[in-house]
Structures are given as C-alpha cells and as structure tokens.
C-alpha positions as CSV (number, residue, x, y, z in Angstrom):
1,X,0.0,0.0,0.0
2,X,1.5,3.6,-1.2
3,X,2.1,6.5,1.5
4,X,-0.1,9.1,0.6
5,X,1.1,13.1,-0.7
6,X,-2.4,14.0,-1.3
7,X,-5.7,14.2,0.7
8,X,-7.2,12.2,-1.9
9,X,-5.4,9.7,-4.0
10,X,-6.6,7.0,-6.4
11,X,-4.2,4.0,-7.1
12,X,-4.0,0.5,-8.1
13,X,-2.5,-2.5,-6.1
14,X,-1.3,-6.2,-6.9
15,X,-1.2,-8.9,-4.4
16,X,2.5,-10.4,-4.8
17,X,1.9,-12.8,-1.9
18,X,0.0,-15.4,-0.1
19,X,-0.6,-12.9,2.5
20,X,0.2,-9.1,3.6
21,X,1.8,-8.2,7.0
22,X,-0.2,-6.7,9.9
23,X,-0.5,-2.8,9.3
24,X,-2.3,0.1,10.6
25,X,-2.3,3.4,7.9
26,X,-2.8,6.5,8.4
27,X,-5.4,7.3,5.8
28,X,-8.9,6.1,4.9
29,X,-9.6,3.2,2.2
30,X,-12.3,2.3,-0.2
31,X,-11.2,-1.2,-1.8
32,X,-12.7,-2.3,-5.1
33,X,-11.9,-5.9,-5.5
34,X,-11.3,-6.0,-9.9
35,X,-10.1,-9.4,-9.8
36,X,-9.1,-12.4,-7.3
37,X,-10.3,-14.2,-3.9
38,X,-9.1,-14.0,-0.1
39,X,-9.8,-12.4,3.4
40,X,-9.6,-9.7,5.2
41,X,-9.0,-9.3,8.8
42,X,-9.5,-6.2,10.4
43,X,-11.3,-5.3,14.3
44,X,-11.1,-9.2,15.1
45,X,-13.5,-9.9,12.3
46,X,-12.8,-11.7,8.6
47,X,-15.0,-10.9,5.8
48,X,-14.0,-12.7,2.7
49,X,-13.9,-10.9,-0.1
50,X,-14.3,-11.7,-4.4
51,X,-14.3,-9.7,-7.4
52,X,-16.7,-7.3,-7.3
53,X,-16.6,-6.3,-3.7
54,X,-16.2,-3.1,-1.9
55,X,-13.9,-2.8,1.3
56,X,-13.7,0.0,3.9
57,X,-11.0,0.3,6.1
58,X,-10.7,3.6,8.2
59,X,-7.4,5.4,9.1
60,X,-5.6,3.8,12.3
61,X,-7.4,0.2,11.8
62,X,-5.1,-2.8,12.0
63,X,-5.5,-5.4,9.1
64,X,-4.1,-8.0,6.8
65,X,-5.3,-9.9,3.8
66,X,-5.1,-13.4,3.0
67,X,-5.3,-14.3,-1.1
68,X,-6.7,-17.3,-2.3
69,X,-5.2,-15.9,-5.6
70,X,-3.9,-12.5,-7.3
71,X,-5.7,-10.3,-6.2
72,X,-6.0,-6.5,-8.0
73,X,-7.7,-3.9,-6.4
74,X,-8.6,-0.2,-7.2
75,X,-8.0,1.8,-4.0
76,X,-9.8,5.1,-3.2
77,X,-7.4,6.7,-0.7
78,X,-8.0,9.7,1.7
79,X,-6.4,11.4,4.7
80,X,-7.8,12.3,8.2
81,X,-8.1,16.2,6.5
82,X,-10.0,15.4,4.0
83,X,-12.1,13.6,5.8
84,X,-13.1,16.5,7.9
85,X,-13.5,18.6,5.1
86,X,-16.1,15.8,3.4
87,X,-17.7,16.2,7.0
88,X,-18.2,20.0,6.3
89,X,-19.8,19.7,2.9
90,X,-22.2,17.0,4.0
91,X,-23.2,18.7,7.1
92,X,-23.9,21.7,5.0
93,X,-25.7,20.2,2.9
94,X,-28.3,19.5,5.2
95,X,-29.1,16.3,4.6
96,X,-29.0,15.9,1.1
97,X,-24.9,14.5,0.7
98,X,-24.4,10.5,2.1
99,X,-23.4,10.0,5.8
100,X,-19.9,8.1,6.7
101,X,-21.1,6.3,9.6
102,X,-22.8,3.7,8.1
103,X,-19.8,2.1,6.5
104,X,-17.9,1.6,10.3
105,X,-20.9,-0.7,11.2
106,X,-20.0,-4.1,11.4
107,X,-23.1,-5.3,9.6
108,X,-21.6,-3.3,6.5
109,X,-18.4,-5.6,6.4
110,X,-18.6,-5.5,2.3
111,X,-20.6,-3.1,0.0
112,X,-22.1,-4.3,-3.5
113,X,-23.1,-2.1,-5.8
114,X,-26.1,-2.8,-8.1
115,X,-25.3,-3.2,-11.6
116,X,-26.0,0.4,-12.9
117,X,-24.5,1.8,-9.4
118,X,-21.0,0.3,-10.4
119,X,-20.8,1.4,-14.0
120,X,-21.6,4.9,-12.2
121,X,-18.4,4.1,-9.5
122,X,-16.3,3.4,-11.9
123,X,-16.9,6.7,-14.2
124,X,-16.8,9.0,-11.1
125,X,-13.5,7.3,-10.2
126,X,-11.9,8.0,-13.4
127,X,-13.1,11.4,-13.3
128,X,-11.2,11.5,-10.1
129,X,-8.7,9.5,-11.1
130,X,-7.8,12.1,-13.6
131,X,-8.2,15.2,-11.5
132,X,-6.2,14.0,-8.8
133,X,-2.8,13.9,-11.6
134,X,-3.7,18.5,-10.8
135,X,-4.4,18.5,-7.2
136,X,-4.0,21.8,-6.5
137,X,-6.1,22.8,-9.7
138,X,-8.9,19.8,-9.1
139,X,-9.0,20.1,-5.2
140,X,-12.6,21.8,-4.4
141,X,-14.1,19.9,-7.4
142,X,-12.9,16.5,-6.5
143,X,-14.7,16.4,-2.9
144,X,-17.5,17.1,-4.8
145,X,-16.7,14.4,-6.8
146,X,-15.8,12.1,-3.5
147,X,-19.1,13.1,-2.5
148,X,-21.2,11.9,-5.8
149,X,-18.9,8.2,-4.5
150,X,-20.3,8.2,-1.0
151,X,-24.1,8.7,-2.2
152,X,-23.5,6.1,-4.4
153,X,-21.5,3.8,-1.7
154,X,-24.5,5.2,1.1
155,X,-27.8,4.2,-1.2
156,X,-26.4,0.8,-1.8
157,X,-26.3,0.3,2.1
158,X,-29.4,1.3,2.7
159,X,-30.9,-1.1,0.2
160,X,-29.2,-3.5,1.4
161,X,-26.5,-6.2,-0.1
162,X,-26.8,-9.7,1.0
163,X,-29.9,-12.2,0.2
164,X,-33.4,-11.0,-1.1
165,X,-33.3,-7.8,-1.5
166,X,-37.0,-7.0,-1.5
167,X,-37.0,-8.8,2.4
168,X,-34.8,-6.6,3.5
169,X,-36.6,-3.8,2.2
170,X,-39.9,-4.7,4.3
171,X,-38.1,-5.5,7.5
172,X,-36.3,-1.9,6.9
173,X,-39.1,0.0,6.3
174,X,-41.3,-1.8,9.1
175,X,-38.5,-0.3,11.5
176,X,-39.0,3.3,10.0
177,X,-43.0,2.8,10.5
178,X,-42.5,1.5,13.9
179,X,-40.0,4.6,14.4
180,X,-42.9,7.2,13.9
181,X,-45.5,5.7,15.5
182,X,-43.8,5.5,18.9
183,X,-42.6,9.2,18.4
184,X,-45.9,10.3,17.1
185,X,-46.0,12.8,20.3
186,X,-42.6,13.9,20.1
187,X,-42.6,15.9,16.9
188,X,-38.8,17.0,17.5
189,X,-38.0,12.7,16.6
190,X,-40.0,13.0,13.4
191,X,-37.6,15.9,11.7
192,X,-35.8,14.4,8.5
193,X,-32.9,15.6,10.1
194,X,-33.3,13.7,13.0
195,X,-34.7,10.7,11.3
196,X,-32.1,10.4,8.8
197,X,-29.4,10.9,11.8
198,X,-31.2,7.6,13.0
199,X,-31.8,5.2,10.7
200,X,-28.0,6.2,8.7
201,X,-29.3,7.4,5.3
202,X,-29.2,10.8,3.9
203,X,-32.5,12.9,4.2
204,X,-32.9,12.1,0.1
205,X,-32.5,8.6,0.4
206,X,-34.9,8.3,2.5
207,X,-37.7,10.1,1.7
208,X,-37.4,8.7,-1.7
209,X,-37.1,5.0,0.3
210,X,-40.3,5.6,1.7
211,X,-42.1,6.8,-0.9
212,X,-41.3,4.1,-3.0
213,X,-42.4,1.8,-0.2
214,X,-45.5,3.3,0.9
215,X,-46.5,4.7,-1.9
216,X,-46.9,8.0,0.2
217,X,-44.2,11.2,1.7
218,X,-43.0,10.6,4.4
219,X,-44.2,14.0,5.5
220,X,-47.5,13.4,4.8
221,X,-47.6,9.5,5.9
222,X,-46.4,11.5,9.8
223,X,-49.4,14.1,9.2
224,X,-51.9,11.6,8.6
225,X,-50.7,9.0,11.2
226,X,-50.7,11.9,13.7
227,X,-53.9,13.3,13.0
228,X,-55.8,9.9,13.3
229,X,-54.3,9.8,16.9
230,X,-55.7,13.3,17.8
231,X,-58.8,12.0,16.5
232,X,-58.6,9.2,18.2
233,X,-57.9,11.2,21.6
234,X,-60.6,13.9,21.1
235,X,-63.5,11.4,20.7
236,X,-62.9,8.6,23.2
237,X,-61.5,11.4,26.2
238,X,-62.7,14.3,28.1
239,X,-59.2,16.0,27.8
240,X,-59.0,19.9,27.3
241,X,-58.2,21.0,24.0
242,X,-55.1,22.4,25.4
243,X,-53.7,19.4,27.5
244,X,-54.2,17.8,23.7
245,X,-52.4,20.5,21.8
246,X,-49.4,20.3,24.6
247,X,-49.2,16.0,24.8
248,X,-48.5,16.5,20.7
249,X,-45.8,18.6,21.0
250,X,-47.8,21.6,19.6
251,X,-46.5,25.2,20.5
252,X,-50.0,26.4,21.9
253,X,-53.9,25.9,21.4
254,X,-53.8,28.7,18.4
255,X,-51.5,26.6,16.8
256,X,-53.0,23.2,17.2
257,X,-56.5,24.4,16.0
258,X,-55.1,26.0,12.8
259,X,-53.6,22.3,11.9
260,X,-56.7,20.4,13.2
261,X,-58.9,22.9,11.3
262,X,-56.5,22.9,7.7
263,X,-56.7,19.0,8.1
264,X,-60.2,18.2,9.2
265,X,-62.0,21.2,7.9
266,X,-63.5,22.3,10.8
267,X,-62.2,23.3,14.3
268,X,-61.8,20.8,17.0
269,X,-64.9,21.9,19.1
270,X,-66.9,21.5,16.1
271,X,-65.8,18.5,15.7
272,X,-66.3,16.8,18.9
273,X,-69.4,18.0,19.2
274,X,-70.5,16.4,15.3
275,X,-69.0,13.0,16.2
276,X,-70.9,12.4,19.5
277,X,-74.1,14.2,18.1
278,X,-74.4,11.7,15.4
279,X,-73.4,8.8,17.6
C-alpha cells in the first residue's frame, strides 16, 4: 500500500503474496476488488472478499489480507483532513450528501453495488482519477466528486447487499414505521434531520425510500398517522383541548386548531361536538 502526498489519492495495487503483514495506515480506504479471492481481517472480524466487492478500512485500523489468488484492487485513498472537510460539505448540505457512519458498522463488512451503481463508480473514479494527476487545480471539485462516490456507496447500504433484496426492504421499512409511531407525540424525533441521523441514510435517500415503499411522503404519511391519533384522543376522552395540543408537541392551542382545522376542515370543538351528536 502507497504513502499518501495528497488528501485524496486513487491507485491500483497487486497482491504479490500469499498474504500481507499486519498494518495500521494512516489514511482512509475504499477497496474495489477487480479481480481475485481471499480475506480480510481487520477489528477481530474476517470478511472474505471476491471480485466485485467493496472494502472500507478507516485510518488507524489494523489489518491484513489473505489471497486465495492474485488479487487486484482499485484503492480510493483519503487522509484524516479530507475527511473532515467531506464532514463539512455534507453537514452543509443539510441532509441531502451521504453519511460516513454507516460504513464503520460491522453489519456493513462489504458493499455491492447494483449493476448500474457500479458502472456509475467506476466513471466517477476515473473522473477522479484524472483530477487527482492536478491536485491543487482539481482540489474543491474533487470532494465534490468524492461526495457523488459516497451517495452512491451510502444508497447501496441502505438497500441492502446480502440475500433478497425486497426482504430486506420490508423489515427496513417496518422499523422506519414503527419509528414514527412511537414518536408520534414527540414531533422533534419525526424531523428528516433527525430521522435520517437515525436510521444512517441521507435525508434524500430516505424520503425517496419511503415513498417508494408506501407509496406516500413521508411528511405526509407523519401528518396523517398523527392526525388519526388526535382524532382518536378527542372522541374517546374528556381532555381539554389544550392538555391535547401540549401532549402533541404543539407550540399552543392557536397553533394546534389551525392544523386540526387545515386537516379536518373544521375546528376541534366542532368536531367533537358532530361525532358524538351523530353517535
């Protein structure tokens, strides 16, 4: 593996050997497997590893890899600074750029990219690639660039890459569902923000997740689910208006009988006394 002179470096390596020494470097690593077999070791667990695999080993992490055969692997190579700097875009972006955290989890030993997804990879790379010959030139561009990789890397993840895909998909969006309901009265949980902080996906993966799911926004799937349970609470209890309004999360009555009138049509009042006049 090469030192690094740049934040960000792209570079090719050839297994030689049965095996590589123990190391710890001091850079990040995406590993694209092009060609060969093996393991690799790395936080006391072994993931093994084929063509067509991607590898994530963060900066300080001891490791070593075991071949089963040559091995050649595209390496996507970047320093503790640029790190932070990726940090600063994607936090700007408020929610719209990927999240890094997702790829320390241990369920995220290996990444696979669906088909179209790694034709993508492998364009962006070059593009990098290329850049990364004028550094000083290229440098704002190519985090932009490393950003377009880590959507790419992220909505992979959140889809899922081992077994039936579609399975994983229910059980992940049952989660989100169950999620919501149990925050229902704690509107400050059910920000895209917040959830996206939560379930590891950036706020536009997940909406469009959701969507495709539910067939519904996620915005308006909360509204609706929310609304039903104020319904639910002003017809079968004697509670105040205003005790309601505050056990939702609202700001004040004013507030909550602008959202129950907007939704319903009529005020609250009005419509507790409609429901138990015609029942």
């Amino acid at each position: 593996m090469n030192p690094l002179h740049q934040p960000i470096e792209i570079f090719n390596f050839e297994s030689t050997e049965a095996a590589s020494d123990s190391k710890a470097l001091n850079y990040n690593q995406f590993i694209y497997i092009m060609h060969g077999r093996g393991q690799l070791s790395r936080r006391g667990i072994t993931t093994s590893f084929e063509k067509g695999d991607l590898l994530w080993i963060e900066k300080g992490c001891v490791f070593f890899f075991k071949f089963e055969e040559k091995a050649k692997m595209e390496i996507l190579a970047f320093k503790h600074e640029a790190k932070l700097r990726l940090k600063e875009l994607i936090e700007g972006s408020k929610g719209e750029a990927g999240v890094m955290a997702r790829f320390k989890s241990p369920l995220n030993e290996k990444i696979r990219l669906c088909d179209s997804d790694d034709v993508l990879f492998h364009h962006t790379l070059r593009i990098m690639k290329e850049m990364c010959c004028y550094p000083e030139r290229n440098s704002s561009v190519l985090y932009f660039q490393m950003i377009v990789l880590l959507n790419i890397i992220e909505r992979n993840i959140s889809l899922g890459d081992q077994g039936n895909k579609d399975t994983f998909l229910s059980k992940d969006i049952s989660l989100i569902l169950r999620y919501i309901h149990k925050n229902l009265k704690h509107p400050s949980n059910l920000k895209i923000a917040v959830l996206s902080r939560h379930f590891n996906m950036s706020a536009n993966s997940l909406m469009l997740y959701f969507r495709k799911e539910t067939k519904q926004s996620l915005k308006q799937y909360i509204e609706d689910m929310k609304m039903k349970l104020i319904q639910k609470q002003i017809l079968q209890s004697n509670m105040r208006f205003s005790e309601i309004a505050y056990e939702f999360g609202f700001t004040d009555e004013s507030h909550f009988n602008k959202r129950f009138r907007r939704y319903f049509g009529v005020s609250p009042k009005v419509f507790r006394v409609q429901k138990m006049s015609s029942s």
